[in-house]
N, CA and C of each residue as an Amber inpcrd file, in Angstrom:
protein
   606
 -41.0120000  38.4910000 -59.4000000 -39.6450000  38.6390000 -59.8820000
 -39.6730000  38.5500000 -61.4010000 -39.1890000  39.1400000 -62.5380000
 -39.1990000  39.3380000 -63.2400000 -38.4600000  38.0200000 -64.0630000
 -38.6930000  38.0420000 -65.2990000 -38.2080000  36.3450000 -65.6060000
 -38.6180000  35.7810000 -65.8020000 -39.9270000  35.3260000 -64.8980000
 -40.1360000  33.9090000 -64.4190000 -41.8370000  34.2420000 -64.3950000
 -42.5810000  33.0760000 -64.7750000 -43.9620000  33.0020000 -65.2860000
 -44.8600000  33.1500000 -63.5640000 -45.9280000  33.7580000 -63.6950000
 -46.7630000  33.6270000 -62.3230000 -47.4840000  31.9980000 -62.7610000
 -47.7400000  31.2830000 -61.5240000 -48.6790000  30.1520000 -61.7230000
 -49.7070000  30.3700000 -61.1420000 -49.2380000  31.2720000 -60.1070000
 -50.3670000  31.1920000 -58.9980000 -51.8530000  31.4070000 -59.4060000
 -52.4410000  31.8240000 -60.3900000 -53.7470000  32.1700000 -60.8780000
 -54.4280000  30.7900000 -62.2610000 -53.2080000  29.9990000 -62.3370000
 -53.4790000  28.9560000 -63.3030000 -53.6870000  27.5470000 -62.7480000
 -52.6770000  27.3230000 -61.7830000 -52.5680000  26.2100000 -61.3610000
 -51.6720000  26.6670000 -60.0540000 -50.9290000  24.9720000 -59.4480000
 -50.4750000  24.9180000 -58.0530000 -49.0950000  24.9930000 -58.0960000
 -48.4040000  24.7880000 -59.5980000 -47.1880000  25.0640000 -59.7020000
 -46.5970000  25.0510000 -61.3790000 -45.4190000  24.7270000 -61.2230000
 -44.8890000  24.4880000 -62.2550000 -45.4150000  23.3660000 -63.5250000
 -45.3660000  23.2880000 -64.4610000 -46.0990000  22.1430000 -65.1800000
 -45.2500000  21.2750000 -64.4680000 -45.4880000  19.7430000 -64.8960000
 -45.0080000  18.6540000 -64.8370000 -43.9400000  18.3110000 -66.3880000
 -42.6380000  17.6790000 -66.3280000 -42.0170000  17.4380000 -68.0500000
 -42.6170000  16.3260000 -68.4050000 -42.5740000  16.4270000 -69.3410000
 -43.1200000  15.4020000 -70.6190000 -42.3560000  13.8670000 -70.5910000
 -42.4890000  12.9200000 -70.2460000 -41.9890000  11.8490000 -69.9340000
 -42.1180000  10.5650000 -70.8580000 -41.0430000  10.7840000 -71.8730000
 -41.8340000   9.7020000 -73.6570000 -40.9670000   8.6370000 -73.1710000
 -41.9140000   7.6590000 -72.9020000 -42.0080000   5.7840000 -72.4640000
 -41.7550000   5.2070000 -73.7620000 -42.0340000   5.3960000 -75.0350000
 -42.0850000   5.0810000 -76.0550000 -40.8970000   4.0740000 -76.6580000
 -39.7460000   4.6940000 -76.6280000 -38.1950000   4.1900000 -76.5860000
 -37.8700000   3.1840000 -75.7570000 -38.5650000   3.0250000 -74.7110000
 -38.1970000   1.9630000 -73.5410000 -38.7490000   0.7720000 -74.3030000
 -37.7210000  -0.6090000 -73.8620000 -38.0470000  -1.7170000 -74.4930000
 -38.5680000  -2.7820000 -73.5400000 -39.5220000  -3.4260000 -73.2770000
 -39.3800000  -4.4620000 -71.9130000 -38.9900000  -5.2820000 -72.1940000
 -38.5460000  -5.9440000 -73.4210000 -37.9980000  -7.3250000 -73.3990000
 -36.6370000  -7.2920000 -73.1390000 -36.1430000  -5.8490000 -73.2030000
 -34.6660000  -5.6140000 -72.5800000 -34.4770000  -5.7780000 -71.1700000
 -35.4440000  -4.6110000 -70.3460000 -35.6000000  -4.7510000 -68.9230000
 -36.2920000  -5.9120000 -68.1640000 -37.1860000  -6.0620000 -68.7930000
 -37.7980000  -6.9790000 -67.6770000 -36.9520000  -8.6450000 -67.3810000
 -35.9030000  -8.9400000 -68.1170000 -34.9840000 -10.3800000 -67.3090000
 -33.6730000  -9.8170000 -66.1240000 -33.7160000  -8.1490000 -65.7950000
 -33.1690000  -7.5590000 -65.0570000 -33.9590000  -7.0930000 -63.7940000
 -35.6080000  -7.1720000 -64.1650000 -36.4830000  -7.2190000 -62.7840000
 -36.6990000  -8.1630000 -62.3540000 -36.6890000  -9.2380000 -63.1640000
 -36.9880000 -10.7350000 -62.2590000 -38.3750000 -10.7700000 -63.1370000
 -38.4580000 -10.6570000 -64.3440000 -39.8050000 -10.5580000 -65.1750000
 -39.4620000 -11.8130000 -66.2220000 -40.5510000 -12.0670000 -66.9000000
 -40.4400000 -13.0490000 -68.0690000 -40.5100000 -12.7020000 -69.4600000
 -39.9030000 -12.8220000 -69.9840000 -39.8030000 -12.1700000 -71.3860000
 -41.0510000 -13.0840000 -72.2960000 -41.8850000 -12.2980000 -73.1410000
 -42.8130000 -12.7590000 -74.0400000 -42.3170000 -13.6230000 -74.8530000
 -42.8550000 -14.7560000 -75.0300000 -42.5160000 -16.1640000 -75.7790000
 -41.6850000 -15.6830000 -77.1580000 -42.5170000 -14.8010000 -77.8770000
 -42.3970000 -14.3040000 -79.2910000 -41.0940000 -13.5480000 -79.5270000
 -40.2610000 -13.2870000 -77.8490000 -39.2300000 -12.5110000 -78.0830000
 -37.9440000 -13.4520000 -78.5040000 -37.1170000 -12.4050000 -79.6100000
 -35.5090000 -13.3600000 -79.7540000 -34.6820000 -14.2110000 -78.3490000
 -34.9680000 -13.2000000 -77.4880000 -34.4820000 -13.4410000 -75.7670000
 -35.6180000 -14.0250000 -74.8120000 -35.9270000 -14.7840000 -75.5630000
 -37.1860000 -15.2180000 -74.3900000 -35.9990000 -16.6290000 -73.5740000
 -36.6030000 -16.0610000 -72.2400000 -36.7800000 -17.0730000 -71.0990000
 -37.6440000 -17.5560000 -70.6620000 -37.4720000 -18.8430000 -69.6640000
 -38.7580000 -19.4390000 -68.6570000 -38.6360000 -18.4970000 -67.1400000
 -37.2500000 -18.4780000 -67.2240000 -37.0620000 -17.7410000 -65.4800000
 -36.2150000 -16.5420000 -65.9290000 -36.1020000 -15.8680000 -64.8420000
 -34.8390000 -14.8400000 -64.5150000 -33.3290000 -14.9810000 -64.2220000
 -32.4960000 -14.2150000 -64.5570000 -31.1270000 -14.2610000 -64.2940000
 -30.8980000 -14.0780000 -62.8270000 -29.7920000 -14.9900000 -62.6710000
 -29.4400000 -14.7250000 -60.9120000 -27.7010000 -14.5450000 -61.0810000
 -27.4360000 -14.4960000 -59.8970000 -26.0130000 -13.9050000 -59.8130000
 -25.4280000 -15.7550000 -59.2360000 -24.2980000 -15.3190000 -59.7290000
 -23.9570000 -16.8730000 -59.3690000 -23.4570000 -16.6160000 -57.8520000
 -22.7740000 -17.6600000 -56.7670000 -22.3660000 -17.6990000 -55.4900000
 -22.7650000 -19.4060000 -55.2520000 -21.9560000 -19.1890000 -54.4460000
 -20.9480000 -20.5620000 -54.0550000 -22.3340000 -21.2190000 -53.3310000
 -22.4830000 -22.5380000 -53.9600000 -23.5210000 -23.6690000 -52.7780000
 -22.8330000 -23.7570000 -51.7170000 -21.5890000 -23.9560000 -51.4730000
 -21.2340000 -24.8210000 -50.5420000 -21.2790000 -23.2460000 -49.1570000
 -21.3320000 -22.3390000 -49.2900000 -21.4240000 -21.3220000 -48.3640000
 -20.0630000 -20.5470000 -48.3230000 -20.0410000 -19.8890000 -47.2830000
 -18.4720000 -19.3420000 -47.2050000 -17.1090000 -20.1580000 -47.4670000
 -15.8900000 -19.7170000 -47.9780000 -14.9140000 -20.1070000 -48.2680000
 -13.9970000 -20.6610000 -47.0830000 -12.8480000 -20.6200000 -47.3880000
 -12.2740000 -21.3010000 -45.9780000 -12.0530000 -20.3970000 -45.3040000
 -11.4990000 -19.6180000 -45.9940000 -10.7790000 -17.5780000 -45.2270000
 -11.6830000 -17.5940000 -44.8020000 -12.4140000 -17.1090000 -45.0870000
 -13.7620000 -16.4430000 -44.6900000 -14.6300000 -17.1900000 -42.9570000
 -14.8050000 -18.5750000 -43.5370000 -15.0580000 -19.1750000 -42.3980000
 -13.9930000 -19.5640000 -40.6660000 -12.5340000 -19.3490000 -41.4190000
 -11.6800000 -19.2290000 -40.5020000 -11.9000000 -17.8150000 -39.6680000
 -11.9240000 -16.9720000 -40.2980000 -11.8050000 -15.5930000 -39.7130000
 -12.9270000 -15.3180000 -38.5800000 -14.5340000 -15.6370000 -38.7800000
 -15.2680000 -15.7700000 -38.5590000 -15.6660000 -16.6880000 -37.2220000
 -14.8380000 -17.8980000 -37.2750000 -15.0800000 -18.7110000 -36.3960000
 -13.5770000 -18.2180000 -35.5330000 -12.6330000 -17.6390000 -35.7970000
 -11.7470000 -17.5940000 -35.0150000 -11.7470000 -16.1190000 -34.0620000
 -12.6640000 -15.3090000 -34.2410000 -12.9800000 -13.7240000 -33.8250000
 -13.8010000 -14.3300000 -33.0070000 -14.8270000 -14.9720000 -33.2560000
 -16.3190000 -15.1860000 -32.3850000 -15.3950000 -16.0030000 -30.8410000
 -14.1680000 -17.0840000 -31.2630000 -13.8740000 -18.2660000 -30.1510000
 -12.9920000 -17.5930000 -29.5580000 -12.1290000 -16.2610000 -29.9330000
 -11.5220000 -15.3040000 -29.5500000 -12.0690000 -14.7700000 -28.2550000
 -13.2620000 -14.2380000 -28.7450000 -13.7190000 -12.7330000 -27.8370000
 -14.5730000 -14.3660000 -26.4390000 -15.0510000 -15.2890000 -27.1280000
 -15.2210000 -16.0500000 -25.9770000 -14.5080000 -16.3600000 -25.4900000
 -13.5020000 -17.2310000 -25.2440000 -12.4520000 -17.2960000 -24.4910000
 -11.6670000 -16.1510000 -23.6020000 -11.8040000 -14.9210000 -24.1700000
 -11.4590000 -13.7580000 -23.5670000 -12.3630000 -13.7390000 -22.5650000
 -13.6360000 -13.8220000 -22.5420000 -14.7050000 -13.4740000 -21.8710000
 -14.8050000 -14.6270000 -20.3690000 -14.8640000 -16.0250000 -21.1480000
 -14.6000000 -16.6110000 -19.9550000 -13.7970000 -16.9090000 -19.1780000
 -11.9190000 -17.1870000 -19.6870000 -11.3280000 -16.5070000 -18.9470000
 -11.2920000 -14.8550000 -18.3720000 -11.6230000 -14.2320000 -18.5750000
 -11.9870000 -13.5040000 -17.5910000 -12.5950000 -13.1260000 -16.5400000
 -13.5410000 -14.2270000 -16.4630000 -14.4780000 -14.1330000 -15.5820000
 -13.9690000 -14.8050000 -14.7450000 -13.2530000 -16.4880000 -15.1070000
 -12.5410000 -17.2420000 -14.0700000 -11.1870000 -16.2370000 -13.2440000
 -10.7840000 -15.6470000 -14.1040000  -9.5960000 -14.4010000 -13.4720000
 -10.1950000 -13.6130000 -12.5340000 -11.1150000 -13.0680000 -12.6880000
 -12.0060000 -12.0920000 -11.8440000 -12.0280000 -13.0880000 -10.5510000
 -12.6710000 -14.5260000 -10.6910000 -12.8480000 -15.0690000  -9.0950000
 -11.4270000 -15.3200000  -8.5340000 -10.5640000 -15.3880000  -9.5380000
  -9.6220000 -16.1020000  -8.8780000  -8.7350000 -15.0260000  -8.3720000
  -8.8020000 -14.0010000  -8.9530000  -8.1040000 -12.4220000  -8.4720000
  -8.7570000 -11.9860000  -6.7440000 -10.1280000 -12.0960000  -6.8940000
 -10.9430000 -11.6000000  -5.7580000  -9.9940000 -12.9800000  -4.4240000
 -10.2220000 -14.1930000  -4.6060000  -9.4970000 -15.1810000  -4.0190000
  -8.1060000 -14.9940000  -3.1570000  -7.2520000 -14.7440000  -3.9830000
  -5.9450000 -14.6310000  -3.8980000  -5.5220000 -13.5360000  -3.8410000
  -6.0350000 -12.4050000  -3.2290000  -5.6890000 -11.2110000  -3.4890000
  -4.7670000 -11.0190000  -2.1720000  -3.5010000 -10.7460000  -2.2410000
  -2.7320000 -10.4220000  -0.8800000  -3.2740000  -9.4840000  -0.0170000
  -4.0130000  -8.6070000   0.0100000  -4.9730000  -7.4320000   0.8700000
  -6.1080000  -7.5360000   0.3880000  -6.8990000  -6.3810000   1.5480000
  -8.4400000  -6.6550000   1.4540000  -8.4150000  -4.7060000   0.9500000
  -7.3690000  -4.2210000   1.0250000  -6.9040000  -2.9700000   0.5240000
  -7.2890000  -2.6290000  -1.0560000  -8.4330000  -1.9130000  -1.5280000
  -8.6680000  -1.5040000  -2.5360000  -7.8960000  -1.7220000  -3.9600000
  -6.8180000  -1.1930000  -3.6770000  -5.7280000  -0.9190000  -4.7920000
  -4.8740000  -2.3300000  -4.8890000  -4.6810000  -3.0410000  -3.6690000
  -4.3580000  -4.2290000  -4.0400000  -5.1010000  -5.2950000  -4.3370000
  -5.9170000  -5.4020000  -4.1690000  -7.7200000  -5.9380000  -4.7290000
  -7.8730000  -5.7390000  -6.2800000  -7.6350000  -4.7500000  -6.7040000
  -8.2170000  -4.2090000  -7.5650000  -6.9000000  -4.8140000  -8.8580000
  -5.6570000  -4.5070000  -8.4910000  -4.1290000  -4.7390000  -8.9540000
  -4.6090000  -6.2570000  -9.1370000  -4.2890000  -7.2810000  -8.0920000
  -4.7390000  -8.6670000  -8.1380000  -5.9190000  -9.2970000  -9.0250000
  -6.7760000  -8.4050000  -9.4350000  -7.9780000  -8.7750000 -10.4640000
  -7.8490000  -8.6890000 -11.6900000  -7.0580000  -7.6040000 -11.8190000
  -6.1770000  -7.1490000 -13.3140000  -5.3880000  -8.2760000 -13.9400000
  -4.3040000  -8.4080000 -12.8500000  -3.2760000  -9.3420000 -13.4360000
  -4.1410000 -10.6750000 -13.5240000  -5.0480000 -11.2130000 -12.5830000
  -5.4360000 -12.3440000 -13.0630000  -6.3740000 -12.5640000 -14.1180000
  -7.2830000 -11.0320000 -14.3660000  -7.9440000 -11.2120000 -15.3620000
  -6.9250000 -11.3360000 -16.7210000  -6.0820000 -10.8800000 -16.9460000
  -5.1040000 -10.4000000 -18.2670000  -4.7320000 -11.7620000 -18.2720000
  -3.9820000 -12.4520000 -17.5140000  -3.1410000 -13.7130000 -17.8490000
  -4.2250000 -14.6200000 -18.1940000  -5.2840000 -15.1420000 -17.6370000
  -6.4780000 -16.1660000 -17.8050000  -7.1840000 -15.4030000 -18.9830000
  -7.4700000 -14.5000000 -19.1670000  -8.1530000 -14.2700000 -20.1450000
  -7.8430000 -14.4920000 -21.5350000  -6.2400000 -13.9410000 -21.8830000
  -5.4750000 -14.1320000 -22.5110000  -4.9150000 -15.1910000 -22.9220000
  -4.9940000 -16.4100000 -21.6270000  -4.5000000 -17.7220000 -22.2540000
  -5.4970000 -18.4760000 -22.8030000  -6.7370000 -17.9430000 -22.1660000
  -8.1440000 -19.1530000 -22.6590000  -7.9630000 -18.4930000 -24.2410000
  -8.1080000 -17.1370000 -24.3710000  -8.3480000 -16.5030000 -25.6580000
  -7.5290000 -16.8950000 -26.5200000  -6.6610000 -17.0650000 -26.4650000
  -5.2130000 -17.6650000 -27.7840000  -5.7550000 -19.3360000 -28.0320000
  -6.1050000 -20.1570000 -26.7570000  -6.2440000 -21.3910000 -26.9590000
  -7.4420000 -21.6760000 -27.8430000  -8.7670000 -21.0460000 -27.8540000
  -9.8810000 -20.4920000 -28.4430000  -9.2080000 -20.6960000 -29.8880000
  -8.7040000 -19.3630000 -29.9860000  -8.4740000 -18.6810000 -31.3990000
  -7.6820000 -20.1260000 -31.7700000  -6.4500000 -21.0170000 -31.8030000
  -6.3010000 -21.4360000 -32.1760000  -6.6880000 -22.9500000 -32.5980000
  -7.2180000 -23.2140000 -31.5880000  -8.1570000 -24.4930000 -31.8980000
  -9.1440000 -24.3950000 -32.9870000  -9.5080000 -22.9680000 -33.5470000
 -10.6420000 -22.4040000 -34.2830000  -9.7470000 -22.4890000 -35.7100000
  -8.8390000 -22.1920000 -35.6200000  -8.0180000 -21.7100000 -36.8340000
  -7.6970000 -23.4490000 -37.3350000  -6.7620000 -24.2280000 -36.9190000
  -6.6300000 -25.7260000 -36.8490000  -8.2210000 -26.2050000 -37.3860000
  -9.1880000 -25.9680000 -36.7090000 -10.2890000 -26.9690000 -36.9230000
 -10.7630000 -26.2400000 -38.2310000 -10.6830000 -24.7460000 -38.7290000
 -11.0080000 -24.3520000 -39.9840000 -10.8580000 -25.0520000 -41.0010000
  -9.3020000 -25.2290000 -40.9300000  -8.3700000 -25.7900000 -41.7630000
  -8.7380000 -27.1190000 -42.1940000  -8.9820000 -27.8900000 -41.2640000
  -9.4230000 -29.2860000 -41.6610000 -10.7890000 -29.4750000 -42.1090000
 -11.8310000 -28.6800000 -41.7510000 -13.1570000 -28.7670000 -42.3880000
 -12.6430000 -28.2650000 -43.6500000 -12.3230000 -27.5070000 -44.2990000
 -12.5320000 -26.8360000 -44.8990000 -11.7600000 -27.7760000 -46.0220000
 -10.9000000 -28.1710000 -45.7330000  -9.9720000 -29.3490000 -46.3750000
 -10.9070000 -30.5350000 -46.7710000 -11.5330000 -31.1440000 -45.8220000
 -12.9270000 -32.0590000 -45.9670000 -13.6840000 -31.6040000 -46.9150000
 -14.3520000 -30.4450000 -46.5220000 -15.1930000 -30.1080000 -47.3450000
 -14.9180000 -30.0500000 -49.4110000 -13.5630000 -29.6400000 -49.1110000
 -13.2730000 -29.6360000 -50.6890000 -13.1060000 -30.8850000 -50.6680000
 -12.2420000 -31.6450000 -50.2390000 -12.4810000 -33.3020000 -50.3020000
 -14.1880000 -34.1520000 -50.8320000 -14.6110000 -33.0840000 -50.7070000
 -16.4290000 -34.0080000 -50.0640000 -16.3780000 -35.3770000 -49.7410000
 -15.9380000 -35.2630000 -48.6070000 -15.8790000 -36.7420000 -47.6930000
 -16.6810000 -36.7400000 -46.9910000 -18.2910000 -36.2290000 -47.5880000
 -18.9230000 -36.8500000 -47.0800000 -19.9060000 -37.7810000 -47.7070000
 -19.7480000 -37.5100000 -49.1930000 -20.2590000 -39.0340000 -49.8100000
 -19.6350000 -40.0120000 -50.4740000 -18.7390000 -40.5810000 -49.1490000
 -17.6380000 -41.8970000 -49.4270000 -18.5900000 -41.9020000 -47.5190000
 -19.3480000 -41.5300000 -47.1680000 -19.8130000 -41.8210000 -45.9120000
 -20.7880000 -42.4490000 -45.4620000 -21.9920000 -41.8270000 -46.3850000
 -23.4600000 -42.7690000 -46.7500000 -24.0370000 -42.0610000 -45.8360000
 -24.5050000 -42.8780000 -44.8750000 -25.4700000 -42.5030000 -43.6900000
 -24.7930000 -41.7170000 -42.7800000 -23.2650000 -41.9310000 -42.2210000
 -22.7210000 -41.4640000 -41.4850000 -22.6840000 -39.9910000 -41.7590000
 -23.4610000 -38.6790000 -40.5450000 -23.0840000 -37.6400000 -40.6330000
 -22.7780000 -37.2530000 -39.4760000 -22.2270000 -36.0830000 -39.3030000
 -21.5470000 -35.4810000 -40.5740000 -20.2450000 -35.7350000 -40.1480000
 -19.2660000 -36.3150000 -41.3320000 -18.2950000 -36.5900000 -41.0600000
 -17.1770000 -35.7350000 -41.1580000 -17.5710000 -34.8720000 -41.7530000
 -16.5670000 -33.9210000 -41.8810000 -16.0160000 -33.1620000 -40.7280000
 -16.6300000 -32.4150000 -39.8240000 -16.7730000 -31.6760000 -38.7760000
 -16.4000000 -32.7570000 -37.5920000 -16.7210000 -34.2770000 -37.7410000
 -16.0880000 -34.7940000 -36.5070000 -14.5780000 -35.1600000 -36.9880000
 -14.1940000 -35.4530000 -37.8880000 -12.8250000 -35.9090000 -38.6500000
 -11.9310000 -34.9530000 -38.1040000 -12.6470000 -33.4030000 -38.4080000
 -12.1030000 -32.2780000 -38.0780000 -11.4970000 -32.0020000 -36.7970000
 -12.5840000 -32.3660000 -36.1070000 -12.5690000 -32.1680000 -34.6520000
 -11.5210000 -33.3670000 -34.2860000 -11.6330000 -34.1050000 -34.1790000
 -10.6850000 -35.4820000 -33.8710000  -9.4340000 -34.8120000 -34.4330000
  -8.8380000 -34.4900000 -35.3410000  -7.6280000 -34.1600000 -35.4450000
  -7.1710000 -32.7990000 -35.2650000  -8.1490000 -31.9180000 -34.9450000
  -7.6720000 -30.5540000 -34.2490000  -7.4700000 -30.9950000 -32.7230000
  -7.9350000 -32.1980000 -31.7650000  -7.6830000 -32.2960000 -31.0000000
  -6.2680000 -32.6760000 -30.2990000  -5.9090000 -34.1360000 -31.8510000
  -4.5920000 -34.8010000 -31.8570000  -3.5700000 -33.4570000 -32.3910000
  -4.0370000 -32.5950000 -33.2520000  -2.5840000 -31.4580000 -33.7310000
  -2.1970000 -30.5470000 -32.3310000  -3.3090000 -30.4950000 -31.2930000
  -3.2090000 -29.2350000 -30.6720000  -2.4820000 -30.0330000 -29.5790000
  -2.3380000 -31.5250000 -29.2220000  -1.5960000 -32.1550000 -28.2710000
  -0.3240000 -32.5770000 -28.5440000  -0.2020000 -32.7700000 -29.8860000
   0.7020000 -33.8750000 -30.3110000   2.4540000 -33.7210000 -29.6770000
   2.5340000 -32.5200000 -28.9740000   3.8060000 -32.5950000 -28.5680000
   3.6570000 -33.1670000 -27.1000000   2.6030000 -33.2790000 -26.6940000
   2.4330000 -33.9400000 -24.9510000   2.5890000 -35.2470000 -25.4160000
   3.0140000 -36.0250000 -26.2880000   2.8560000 -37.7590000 -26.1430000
   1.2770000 -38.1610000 -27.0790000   1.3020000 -39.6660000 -27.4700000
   0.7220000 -39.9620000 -28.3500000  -0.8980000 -40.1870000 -27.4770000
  -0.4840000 -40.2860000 -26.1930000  -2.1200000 -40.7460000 -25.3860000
  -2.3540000 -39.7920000 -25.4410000  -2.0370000 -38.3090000 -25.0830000
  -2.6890000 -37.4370000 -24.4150000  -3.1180000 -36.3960000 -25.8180000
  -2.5680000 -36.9950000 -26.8030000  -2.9480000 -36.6380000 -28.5290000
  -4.1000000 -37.1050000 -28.5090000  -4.2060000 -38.3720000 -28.3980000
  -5.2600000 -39.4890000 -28.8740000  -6.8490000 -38.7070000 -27.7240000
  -6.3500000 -38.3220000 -26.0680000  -7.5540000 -38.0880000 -25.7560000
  -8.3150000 -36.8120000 -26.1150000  -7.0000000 -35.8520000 -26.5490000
  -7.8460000 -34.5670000 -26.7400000  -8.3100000 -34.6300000 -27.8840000
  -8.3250000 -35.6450000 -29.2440000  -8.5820000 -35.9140000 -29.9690000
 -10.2600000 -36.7540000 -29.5950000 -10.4850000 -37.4140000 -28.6080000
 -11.2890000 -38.0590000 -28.9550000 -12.4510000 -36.7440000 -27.9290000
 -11.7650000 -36.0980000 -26.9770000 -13.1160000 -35.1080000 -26.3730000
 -13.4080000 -34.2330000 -28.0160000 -12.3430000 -34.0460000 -28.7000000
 -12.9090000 -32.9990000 -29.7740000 -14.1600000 -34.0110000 -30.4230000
 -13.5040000 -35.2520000 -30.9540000 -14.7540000 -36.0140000 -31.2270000
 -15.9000000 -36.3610000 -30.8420000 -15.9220000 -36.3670000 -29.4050000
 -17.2390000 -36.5540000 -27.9060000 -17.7010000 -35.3540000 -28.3360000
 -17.1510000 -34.2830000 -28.7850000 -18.2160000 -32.6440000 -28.2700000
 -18.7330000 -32.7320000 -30.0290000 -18.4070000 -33.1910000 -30.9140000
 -18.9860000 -33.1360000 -31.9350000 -20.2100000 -34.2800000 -31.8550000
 -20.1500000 -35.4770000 -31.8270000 -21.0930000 -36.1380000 -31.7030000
 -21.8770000 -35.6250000 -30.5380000 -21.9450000 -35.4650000 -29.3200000
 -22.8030000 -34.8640000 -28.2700000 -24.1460000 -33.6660000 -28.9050000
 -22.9990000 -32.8080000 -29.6510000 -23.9530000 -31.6030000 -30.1360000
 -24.9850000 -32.4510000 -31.1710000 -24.0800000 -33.1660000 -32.1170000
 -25.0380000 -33.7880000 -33.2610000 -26.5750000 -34.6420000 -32.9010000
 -26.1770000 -35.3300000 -31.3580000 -27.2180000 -36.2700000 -30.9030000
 -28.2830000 -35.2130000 -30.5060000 -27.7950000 -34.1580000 -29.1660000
 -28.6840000 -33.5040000 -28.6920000 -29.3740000 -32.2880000 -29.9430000
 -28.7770000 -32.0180000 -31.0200000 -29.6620000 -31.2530000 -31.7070000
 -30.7720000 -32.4200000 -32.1170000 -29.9160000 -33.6680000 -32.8130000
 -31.2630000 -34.0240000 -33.4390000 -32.0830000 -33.9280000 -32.5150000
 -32.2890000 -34.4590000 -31.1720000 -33.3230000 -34.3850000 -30.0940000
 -34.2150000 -33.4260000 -30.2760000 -33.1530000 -32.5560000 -30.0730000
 -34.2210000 -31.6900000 -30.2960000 -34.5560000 -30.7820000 -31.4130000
 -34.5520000 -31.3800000 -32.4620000 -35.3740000 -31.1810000 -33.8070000
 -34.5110000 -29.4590000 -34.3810000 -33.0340000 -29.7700000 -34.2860000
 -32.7390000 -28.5670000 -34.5010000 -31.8770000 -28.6570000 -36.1760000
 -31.4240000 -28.3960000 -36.8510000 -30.7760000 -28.4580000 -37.8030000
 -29.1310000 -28.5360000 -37.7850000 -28.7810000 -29.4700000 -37.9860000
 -27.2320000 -29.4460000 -37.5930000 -26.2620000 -28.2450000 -38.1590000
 -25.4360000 -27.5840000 -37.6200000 -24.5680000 -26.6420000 -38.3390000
 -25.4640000 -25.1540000 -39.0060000 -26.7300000 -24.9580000 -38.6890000
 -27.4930000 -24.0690000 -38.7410000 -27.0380000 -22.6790000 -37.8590000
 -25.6990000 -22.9870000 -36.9440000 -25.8010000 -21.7010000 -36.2530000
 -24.2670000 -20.9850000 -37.0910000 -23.5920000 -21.7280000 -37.7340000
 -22.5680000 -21.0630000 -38.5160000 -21.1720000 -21.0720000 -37.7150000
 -20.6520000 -21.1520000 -36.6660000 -19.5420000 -21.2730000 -35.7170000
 -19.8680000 -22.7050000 -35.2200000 -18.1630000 -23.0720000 -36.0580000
 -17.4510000 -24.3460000 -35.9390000 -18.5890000 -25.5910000 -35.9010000
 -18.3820000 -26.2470000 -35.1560000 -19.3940000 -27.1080000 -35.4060000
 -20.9590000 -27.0880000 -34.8240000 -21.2660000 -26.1660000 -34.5130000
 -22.8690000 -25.6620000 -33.9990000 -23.6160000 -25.2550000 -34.8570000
């Protein structure tokens, strides 16, 4: 084609462009690779730049949302499953369509009520860790851990009763407290890291 140079008798293609390194500075780039700048430079460092982010981990939003989707779709799940036996149970016919009708409605209502109770016990117990946590109440504690997450739990138990009467506050308050210490004993047992799995208190 006219234009355009043959290579084919010189070489395998086109040249390669000319690529001048010269201008490039490394004491500019290299605290942007994770490099060390030469002692002698105006910008010398010992280490590299990092991006800042929060020690303490996710925020409260963040951890609410998170823990309240995950206790959501469980509660959906296991009420549903209790709906499913209890639909198959109680089903007025052994007739397909009324079998089938009877599994529905019991899956929807049980599923639906475990799932809201889930989600909101999740949302409540956010709230109060997360409240703790900016508090850091947990070194006014010493040895005692972790106090935050059972404090939590103990009074997501008493908020989520408190209109049934002050006992029946006080007990769902203290199973929230039993299931926090329970998990805390049996992880240490077994050599697991407390709060390592990220949802609520596990």
């Amino acid at each position: 084609m006219s234009g355009e140079k043959d290579y084919s008798e010189t070489d395998s293609g086109s040249p390669l462009p000319s690529f001048d390194a010269s201008k490039i500075k490394l004491t500019t780039i290299a605290p942007a690779l994770g490099g060390v700048v030469p002692s002698n430079s105006s910008s010398s460092r010992e280490e590299p730049d990092y991006l800042d982010y929060d020690t303490k981990g996710r925020g409260v939003v963040s951890t609410m949302f998170a823990n309240t989707g995950l206790s959501y779709m469980i509660g959906i799940g296991a009420g549903g499953m209790y709906g499913l036996r209890e639909g198959l149970t109680h089903t007025p016919s052994h007739r397909f369509k009324v079998k089938l009708n009877s599994v529905l409605n019991h899956c929807s209502r049980h599923g639906s009520r475990v799932g809201n109770m889930f989600g909101v016990l999740s949302v409540v117990y956010s709230l109060y860790e997360g409240a703790f946590d900016h508090l850091d109440i947990d070194q006014y504690t010493g040895p005692v851990q972790p106090m935050g997450p059972a404090l939590a739990a103990l009074l997501t138990g008493v908020t989520y009763k408190a209109q049934a009467g002050p006992r029946v506050a006080a007990l769902a308050g203290t199973i929230g407290l039993g299931a926090v210490g329970a998990t805390y004993v049996g992880y240490s047992i077994l050599g697991i890291p407390y709060g390592n799995r990220g949802w609520l208190f596990l």
